[in-house]
N, C-alpha and C positions, 0 to 999 in steps of 0.2 A: 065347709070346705068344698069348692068345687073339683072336679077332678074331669079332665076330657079323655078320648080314647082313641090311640091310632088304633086300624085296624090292623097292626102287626100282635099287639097286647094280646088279642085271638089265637093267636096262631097256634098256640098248645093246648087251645081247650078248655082254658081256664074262664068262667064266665065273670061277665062283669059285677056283680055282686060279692063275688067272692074276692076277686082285687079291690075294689073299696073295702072290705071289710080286710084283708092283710096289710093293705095302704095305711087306716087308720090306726090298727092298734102292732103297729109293727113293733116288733122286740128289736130289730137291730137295723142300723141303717148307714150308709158308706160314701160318702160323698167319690164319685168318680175319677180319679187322678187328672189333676190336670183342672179340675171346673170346681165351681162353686155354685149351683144349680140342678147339675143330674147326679143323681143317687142310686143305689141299688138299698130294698131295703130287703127285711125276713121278717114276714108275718105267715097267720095262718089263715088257711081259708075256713069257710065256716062252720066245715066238717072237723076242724083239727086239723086237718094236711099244711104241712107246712110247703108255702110256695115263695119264690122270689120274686121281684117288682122291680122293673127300669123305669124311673120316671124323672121328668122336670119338674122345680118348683120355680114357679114364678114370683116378683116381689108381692105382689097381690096375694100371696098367698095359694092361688090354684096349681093343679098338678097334671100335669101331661104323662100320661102314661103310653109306655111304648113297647115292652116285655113285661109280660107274668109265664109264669113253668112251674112245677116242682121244682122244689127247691134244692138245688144240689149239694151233696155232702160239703162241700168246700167252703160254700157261707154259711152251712150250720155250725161248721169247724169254727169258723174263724167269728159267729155268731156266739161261741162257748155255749151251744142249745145241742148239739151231735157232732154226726159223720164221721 
């Protein structure tokens, strides 16, 4: 799986190894209303912290990522994992 990186995906600190590693083994993922393409997914990073992912998937299969954070109560909520 390839996977590219804006540099907004930075913005909260979260490093890039840690986003491929919640990208790939994501427990939950949400197609964005309205698209069929961008997602929000809930993985963990490789500490255990659970973070959130905004990304594109392309037909080729790669992924654009454009937000990583901790991951807010709201998608663990609705993840059925917390919050």
């Amino acid at each position: 799986m390839e996977i590219a990186f804006n540099k907004t995906a930075f913005k909260h600190s979260v490093s890039k190894a840690d986003i491929e590693w919640a990208i790939t083994t994501a427990v939950y993922e949400k197609p964005k209303e309205g698209t069929t393409d961008t997602f929000l997914a809930v993985g963990y990073s490789r500490a255990g912290n659970p973070l959130e992912i905004g990304y594109r998937e392309f037909d080729d299969g790669s992924y654009y990522v454009f937000h990583a954070m901790k991951c807010q109560d709201r998608w663990l909520k609705e993840a059925g994992i917390g919050g």
